[in-house]
Backbone bond lengths (Angstrom), bond angles and torsions (degrees), N, CA, C in turn:
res aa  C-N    CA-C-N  psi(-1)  N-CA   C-N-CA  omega(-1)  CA-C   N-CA-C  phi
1 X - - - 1.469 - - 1.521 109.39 -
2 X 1.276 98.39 139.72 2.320 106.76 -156.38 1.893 76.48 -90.64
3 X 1.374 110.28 -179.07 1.335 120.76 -169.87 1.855 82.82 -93.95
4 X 1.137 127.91 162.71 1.167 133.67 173.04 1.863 128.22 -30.66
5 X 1.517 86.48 -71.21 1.351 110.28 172.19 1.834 114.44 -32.64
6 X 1.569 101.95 -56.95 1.457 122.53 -175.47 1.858 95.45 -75.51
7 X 1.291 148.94 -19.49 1.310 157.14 172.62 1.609 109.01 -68.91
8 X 1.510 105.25 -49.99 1.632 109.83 160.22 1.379 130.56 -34.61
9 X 1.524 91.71 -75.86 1.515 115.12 179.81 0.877 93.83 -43.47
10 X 1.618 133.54 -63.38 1.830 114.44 -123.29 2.113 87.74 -92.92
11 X 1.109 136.75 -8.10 1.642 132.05 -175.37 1.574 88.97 -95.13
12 X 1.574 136.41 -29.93 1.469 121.51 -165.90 1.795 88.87 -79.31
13 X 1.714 131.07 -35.30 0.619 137.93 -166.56 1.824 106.77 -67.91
14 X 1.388 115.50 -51.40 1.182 117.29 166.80 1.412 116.48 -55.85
15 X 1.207 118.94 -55.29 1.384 126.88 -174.57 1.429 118.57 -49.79
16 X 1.261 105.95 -14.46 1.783 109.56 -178.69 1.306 104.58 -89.19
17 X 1.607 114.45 -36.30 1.683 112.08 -179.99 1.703 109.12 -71.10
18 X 1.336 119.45 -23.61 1.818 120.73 168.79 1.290 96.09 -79.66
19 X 1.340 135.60 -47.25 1.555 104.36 -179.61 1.634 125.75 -65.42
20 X 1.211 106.47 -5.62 1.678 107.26 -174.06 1.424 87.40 -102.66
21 X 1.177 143.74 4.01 1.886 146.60 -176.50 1.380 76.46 -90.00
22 X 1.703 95.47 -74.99 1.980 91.77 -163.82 1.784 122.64 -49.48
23 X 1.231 111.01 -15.32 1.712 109.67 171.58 0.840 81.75 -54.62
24 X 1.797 119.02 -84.98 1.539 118.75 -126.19 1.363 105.21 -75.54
25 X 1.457 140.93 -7.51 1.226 147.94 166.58 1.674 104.59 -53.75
26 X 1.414 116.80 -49.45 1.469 111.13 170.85 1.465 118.33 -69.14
27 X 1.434 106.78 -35.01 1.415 100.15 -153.25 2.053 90.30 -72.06
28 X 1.093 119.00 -18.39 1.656 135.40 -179.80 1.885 100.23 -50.55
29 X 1.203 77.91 -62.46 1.815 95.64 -179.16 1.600 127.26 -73.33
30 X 1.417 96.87 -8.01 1.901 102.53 173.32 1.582 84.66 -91.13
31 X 1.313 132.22 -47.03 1.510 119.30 -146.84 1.817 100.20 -81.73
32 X 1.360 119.12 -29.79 1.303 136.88 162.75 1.214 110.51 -36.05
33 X 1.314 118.99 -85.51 1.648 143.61 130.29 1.788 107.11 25.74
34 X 1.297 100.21 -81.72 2.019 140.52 175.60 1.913 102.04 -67.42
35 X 1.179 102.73 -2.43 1.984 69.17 -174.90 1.889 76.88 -118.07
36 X 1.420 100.66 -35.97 1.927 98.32 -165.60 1.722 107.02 -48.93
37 X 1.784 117.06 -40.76 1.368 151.09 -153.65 1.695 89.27 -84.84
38 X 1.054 124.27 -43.37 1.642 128.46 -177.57 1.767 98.73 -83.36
39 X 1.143 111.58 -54.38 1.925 109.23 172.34 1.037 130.09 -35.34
40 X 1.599 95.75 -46.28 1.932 102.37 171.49 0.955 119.90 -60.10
41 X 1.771 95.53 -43.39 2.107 96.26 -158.14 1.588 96.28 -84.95
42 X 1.163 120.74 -19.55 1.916 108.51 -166.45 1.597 86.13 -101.86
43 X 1.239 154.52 -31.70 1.366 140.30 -156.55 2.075 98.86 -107.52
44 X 1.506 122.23 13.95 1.090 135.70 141.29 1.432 137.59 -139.48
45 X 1.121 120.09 -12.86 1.547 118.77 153.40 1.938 121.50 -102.03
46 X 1.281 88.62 -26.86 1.716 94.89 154.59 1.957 90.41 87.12
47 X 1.445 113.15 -138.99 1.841 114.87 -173.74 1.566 98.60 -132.66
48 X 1.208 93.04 124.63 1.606 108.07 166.59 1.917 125.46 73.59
49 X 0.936 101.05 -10.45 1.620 136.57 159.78 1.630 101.44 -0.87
50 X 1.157 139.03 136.14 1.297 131.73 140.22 1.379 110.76 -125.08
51 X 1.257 134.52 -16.68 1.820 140.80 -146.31 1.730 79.84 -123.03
52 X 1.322 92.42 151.34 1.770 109.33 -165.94 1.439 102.28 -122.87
53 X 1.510 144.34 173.29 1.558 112.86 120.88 1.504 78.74 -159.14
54 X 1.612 103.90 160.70 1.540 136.48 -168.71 1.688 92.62 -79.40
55 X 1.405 104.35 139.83 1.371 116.10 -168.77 1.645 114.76 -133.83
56 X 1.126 155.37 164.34 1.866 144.10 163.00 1.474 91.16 -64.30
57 X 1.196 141.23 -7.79 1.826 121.67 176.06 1.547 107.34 -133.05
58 X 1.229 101.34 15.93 1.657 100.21 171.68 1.528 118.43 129.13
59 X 1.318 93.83 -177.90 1.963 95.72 -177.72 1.464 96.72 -86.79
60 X 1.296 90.79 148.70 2.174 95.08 -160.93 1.884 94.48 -149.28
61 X 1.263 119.60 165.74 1.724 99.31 -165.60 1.663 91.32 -89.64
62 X 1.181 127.20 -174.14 1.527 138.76 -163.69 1.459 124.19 -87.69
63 X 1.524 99.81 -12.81 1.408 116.81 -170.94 2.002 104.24 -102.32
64 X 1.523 113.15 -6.69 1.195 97.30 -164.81 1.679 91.98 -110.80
65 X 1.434 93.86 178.72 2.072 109.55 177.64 1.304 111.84 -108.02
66 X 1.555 119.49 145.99 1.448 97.18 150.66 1.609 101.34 -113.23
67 X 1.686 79.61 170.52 2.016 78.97 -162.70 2.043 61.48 -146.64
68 X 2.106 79.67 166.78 1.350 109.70 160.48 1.121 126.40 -103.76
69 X 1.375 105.65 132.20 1.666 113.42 -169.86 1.600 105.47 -45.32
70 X 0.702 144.40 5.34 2.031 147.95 177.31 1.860 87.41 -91.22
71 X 1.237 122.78 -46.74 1.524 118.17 -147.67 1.762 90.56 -79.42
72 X 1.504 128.44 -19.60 1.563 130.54 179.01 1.705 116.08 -109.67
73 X 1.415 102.31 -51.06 1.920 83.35 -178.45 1.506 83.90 -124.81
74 X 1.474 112.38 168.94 0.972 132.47 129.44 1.608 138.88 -88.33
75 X 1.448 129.84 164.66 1.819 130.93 -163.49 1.293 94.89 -109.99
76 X 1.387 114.27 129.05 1.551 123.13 132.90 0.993 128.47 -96.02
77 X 1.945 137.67 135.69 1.004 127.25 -162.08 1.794 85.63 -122.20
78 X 1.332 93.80 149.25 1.802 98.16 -176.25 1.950 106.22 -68.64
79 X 1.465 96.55 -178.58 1.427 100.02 177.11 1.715 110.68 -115.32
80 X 1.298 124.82 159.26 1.177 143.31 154.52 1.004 123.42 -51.91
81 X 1.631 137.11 112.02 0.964 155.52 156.46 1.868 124.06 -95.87
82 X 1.143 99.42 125.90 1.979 110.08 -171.68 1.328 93.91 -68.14
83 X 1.732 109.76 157.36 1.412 125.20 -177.85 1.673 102.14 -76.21
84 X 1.204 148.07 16.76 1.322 139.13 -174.10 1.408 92.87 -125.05
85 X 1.678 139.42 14.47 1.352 138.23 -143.10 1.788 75.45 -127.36
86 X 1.252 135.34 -42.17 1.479 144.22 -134.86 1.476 100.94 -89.36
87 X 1.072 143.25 127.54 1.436 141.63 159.53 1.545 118.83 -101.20
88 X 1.401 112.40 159.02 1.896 125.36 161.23 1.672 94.13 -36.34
89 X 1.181 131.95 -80.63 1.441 145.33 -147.11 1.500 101.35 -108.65
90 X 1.302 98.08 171.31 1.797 117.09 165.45 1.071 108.51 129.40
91 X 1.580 122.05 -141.83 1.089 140.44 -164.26 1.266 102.71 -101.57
92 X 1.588 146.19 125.48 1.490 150.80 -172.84 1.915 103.69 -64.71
93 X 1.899 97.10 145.60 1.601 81.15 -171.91 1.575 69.85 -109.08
94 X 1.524 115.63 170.02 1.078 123.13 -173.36 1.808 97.24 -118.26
95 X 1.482 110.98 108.12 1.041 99.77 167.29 2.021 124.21 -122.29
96 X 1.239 125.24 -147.39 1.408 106.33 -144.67 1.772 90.43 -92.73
97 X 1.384 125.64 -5.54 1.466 135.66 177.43 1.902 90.71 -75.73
98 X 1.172 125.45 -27.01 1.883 100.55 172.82 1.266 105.33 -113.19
99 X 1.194 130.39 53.51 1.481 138.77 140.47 1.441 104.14 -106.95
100 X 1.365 108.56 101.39 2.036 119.94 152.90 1.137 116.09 -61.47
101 X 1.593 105.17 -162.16 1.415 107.02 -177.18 1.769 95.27 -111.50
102 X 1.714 114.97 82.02 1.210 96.23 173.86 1.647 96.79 117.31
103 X 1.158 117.91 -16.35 1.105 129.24 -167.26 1.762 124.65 -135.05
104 X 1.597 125.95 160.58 1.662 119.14 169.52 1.796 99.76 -101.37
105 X 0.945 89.91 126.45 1.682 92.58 165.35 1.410 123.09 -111.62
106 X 1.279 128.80 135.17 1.300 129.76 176.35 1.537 86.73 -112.70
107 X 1.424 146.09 110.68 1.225 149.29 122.96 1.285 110.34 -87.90
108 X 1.549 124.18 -54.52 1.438 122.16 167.96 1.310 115.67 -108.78
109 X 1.245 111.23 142.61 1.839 115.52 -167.99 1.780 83.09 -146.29
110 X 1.781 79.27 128.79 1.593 98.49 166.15 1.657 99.18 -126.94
111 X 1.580 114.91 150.37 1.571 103.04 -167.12 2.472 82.75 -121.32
112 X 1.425 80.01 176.09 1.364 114.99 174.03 1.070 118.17 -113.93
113 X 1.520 136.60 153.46 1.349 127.60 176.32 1.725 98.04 -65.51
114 X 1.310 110.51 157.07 1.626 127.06 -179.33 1.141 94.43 -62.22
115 X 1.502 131.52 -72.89 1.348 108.96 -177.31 1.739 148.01 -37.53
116 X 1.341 100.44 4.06 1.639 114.31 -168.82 1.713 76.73 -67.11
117 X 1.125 126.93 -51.15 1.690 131.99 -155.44 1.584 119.90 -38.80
118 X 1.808 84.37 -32.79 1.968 93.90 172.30 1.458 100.56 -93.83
119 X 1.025 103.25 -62.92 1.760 117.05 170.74 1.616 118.54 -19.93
120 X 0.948 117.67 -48.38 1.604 122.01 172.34 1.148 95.97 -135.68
121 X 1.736 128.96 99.45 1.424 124.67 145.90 1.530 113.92 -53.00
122 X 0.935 114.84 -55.69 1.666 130.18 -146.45 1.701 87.07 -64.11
123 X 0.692 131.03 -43.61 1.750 127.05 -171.04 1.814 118.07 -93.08
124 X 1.186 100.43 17.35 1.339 130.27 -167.32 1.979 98.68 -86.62
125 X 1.350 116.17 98.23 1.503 106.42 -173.96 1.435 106.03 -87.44
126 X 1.643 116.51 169.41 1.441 101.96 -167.66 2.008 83.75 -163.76
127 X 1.072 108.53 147.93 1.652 138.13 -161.10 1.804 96.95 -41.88
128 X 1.244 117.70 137.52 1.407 119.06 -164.16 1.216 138.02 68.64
129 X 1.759 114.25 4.29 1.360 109.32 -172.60 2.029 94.17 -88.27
130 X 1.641 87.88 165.95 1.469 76.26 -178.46 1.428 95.88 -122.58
131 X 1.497 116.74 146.95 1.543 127.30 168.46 0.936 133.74 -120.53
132 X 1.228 134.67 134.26 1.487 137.89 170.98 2.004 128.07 -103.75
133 X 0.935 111.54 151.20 1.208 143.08 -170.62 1.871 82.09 -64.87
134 X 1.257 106.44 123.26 1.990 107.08 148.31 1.266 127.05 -124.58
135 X 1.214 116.33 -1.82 1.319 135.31 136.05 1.188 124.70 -81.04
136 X 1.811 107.96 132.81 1.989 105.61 -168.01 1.484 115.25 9.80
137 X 1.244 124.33 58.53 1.448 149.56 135.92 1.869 99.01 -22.27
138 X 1.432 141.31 -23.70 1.485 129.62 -173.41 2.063 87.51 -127.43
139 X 0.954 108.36 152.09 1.197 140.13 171.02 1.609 125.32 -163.90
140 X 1.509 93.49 112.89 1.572 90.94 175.64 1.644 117.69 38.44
141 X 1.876 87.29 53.71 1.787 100.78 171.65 1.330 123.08 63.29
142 X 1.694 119.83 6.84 1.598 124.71 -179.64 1.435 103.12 -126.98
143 X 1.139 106.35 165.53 1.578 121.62 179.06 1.295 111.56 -100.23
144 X 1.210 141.08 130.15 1.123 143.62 128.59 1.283 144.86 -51.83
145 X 1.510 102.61 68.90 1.360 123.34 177.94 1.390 126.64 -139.14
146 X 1.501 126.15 141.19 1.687 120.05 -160.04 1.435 116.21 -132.86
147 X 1.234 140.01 -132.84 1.406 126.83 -175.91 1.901 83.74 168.71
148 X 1.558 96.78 112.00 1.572 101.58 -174.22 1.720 107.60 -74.07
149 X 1.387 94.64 156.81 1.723 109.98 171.78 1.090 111.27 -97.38
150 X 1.839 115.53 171.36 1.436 110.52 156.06 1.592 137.85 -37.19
151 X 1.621 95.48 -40.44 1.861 110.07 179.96 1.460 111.63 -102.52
152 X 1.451 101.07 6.25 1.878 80.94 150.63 1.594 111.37 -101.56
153 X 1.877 115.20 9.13 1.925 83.13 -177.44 1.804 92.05 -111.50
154 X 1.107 117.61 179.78 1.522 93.99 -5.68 1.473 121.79 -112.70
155 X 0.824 140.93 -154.62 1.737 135.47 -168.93 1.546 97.23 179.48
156 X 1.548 89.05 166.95 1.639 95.64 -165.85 2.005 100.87 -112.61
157 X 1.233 89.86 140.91 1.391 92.98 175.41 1.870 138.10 -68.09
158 X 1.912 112.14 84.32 1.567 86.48 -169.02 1.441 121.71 -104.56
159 X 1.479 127.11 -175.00 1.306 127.29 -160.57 1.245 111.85 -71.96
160 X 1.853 110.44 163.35 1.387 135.92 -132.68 1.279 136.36 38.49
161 X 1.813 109.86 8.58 1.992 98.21 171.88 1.938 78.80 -117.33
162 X 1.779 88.58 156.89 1.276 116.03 -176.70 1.614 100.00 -94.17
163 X 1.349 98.17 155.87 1.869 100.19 165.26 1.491 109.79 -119.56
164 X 1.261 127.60 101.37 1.643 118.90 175.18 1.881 109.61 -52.99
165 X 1.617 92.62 129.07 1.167 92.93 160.66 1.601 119.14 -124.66
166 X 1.048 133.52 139.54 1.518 127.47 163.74 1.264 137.86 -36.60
167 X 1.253 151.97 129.57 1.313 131.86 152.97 1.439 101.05 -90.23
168 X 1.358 127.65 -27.02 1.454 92.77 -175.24 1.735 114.40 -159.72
169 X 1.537 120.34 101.65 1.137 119.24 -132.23 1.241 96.37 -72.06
170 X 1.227 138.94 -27.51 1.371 147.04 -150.62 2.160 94.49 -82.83
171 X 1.368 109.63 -30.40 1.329 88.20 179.51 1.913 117.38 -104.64
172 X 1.479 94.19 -1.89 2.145 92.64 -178.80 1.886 77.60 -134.09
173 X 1.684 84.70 152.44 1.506 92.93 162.69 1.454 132.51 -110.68
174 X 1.201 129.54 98.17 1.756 96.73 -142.54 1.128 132.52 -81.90
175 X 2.079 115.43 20.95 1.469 91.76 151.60 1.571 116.85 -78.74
176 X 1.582 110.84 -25.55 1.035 110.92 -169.64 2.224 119.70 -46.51
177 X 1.530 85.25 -37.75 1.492 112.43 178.35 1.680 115.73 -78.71
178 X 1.468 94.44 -15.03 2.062 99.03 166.42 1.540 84.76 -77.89
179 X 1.134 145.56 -59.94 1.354 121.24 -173.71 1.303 143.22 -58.14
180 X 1.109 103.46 -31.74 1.117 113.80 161.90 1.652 123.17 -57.24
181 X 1.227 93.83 -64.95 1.635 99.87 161.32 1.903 120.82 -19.02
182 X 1.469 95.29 -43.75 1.747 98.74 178.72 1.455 119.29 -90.97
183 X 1.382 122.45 -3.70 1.206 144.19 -168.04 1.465 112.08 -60.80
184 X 1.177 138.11 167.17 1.401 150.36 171.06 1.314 110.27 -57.93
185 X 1.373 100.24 -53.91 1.535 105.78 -151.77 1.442 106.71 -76.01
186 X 1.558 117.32 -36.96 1.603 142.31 -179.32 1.827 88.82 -52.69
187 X 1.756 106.75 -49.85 1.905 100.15 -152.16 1.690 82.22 -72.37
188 X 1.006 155.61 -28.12 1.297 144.68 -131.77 1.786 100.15 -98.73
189 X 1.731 98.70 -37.75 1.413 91.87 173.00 1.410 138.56 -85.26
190 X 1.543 83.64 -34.12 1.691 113.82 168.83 1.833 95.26 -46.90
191 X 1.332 130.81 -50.05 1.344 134.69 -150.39 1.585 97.01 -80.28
192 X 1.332 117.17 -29.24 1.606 123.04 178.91 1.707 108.77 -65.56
193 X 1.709 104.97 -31.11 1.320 102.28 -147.15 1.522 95.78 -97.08
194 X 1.599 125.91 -3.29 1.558 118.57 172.68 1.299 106.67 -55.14
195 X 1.732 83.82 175.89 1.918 107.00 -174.14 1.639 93.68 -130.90
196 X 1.234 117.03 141.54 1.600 113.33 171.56 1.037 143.37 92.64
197 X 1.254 155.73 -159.34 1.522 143.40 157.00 1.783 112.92 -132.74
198 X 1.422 99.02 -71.47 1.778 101.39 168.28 1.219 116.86 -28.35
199 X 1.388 122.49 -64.49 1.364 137.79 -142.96 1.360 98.73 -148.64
200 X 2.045 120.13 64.31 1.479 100.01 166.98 1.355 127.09 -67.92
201 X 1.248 117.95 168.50 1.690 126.84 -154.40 1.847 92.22 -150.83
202 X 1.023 121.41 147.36 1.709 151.01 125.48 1.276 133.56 -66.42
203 X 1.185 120.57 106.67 1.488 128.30 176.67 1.805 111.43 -72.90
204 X 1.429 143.89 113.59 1.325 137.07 -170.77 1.840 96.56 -45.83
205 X 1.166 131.13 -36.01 1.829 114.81 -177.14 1.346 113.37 -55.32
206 X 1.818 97.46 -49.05 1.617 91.28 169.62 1.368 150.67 -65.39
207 X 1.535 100.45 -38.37 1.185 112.68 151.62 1.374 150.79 -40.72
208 X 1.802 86.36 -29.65 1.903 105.03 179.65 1.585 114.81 -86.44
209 X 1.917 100.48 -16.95 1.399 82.20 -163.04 2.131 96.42 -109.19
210 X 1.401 76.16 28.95 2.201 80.70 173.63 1.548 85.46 -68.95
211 X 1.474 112.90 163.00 1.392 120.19 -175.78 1.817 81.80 -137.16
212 X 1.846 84.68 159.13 1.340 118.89 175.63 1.168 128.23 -126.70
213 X 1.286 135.35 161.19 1.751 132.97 152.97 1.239 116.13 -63.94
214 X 0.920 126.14 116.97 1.876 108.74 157.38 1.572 110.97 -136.62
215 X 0.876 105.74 138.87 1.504 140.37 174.11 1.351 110.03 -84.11
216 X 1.191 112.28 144.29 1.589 121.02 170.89 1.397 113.71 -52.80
217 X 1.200 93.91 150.50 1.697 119.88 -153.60 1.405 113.90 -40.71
218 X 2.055 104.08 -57.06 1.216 114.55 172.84 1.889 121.07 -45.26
219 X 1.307 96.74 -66.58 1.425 103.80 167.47 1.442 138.45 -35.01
220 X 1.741 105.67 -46.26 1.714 117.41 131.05 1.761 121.12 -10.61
221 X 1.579 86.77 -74.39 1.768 96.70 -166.46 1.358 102.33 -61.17
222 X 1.538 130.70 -37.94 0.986 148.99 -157.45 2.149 110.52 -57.35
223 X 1.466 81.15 -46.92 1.662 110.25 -156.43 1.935 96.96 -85.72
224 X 1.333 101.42 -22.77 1.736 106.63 -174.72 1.185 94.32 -98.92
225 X 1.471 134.91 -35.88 1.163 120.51 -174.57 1.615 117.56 -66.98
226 X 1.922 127.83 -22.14 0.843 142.07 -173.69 2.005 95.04 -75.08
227 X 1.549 87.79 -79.93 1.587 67.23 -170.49 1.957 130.59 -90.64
228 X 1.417 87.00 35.24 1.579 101.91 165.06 1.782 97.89 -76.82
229 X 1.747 134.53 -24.82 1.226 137.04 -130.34 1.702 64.98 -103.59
230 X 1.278 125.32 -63.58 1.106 138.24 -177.56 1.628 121.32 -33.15
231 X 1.249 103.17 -35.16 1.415 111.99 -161.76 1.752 99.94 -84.61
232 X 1.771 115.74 -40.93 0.965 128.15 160.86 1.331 136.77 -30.96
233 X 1.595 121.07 -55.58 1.198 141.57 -178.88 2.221 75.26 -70.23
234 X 0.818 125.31 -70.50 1.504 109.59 -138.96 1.242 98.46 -65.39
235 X 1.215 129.10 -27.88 1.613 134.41 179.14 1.778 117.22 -54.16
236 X 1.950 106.44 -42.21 1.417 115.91 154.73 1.350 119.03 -57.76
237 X 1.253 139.12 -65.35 0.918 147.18 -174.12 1.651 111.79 -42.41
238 X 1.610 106.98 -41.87 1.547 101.91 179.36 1.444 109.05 -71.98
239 X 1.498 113.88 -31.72 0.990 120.05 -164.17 1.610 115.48 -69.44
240 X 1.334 99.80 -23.90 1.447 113.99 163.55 1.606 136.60 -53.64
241 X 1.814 76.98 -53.36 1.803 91.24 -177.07 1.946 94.16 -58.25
242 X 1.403 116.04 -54.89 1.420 99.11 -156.20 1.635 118.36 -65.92
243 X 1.363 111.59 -25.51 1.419 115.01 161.85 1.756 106.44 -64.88
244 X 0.875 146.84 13.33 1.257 142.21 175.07 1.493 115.46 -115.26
245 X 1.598 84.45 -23.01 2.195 100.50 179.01 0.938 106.89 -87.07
246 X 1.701 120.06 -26.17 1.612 130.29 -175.09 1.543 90.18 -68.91
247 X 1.191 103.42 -75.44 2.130 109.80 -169.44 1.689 102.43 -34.91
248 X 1.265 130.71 -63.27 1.243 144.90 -176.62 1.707 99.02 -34.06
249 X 1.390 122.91 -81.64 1.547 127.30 -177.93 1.360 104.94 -50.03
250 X 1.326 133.59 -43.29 1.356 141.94 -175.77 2.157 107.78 -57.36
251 X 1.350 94.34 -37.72 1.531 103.27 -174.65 1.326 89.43 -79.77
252 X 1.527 115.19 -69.95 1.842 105.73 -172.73 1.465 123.25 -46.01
253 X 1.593 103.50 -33.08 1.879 87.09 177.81 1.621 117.42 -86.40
254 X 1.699 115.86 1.09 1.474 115.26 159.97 1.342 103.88 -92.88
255 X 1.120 138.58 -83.42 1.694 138.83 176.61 1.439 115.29 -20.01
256 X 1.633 136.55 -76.10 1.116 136.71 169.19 1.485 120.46 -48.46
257 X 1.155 128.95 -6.49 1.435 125.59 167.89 1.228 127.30 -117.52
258 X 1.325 113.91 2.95 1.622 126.81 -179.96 1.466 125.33 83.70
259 X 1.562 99.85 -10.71 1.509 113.85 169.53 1.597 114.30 -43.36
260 X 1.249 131.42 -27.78 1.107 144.43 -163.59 1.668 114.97 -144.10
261 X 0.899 121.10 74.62 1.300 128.96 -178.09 1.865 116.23 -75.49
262 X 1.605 94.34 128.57 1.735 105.79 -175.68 1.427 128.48 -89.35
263 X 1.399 116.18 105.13 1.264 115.52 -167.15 1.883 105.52 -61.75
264 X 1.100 110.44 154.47 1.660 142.37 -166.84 1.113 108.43 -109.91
């Protein structure tokens, strides 16, 4: 226990690093707020729009289609691997615990021997593919679905997450179609098309034949490029808070233990 004086300091001292948490905690939730509010209006009225027409998934502008996700990509769902298959090290297996909502997570990483890489090409993920959750795919109103980076591949693909693939790049774009993926209209059908209660699940038939809006191609690039800008700012911002949570524990385990004593 610090003498009083030194007890002051060191909580006004903490207290300034939680008030700069709590900014960026809002500023998290205005842009949250700003990308969901931009999703609606650009992933159903699309840019510059005046002509409307009534559609089976809604009012959509006059110039675009809806098609069923079967008629643009097809799903791969990873394979099963036995617990005596798993090693300390290797190559990362990607399973349905690092799909976020929107995001790749490595909190838990289980690896494969390196050789799976020749061993199973075909399940072999690689930078931009996008995946989804087929197991409880909705949580607390979000989707579980992500779009890999350079430093998540590569990793091997295992069972219950899907891998979108294209049939045909020239007519979907697929960031444009990672957004969609998180969209209202996608969770509303996706939510029709579970099986179960405990543990809802997606069957790939059902899944393929959810339908979408899409807009011409350009307009695509157009609509991902907006809130890709979007996605950016929120990616800093997180990146902020945890460098700010790092400094925070870093001050409490010098300050609260005397390791670091506060001049008065």
């Amino acid at each position: 226990l610090p003498p009083i004086d030194e007890q002051r300091r060191i909580a006004e001292i903490l207290s300034t690093v939680d008030e700069a948490i709590r900014l960026v905690d809002e500023s998290i939730t205005r842009t949250e707020r700003l990308k969901k509010g931009l999703m609606q209006e650009l992933l159903t009225k699309g840019i510059g729009h005046k002509e409307f027409k009534d559609t089976e998934i809604g009012r959509i502008p006059k110039e675009w289609e809806v098609k069923k996700l079967g008629e643009l990509i097809d799903l791969q769902s990873g394979q099963y691997f036995k617990y005596s298959e798993f090693r300390n090290s290797g190559v990362r297996c990607f399973k349905i615990d690092n799909v976020g909502f929107g995001e790749i997570l490595w909190k838990t990483t289980t690896f494969l021997p390196r050789d799976y890489i020749k061993k199973y090409p075909e399940l072999v993920l690689n930078p931009g593919d996008i995946v989804i959750a087929l197991n409880r795919p909705i949580i607390n109103g979000k989707i579980k679905v992500g779009m890999l980076r350079e430093e998540d591949c590569p990793s091997i693909l295992y069972q219950r997450v899907g891998r979108i693939v294209l049939k045909n790049k020239e007519k979907l774009d697929k960031k444009f179609l990672f957004f969609v993926l998180m969209g209202e209209h996608f969770k509303r059908q996706l939510h029709r098309s579970l099986i179960g209660t405990d543990q809802p699940y997606v069957r790939t038939p059902s899944f393929l034949r959810i339908r979408i809006a899409l807009p011409p191609l350009n307009e695509q690039k157009k609509i991902a490029e907006i809130l890709s800008t979007i996605d950016k700012k929120f990616g800093t911002e997180r990146k902020r808070k945890k460098k700010l949570e790092q400094i925070k524990n870093a001050l409490m385990d010098l300050l609260l233990t005397g390791k670091v004593r506060v001049k008065i």
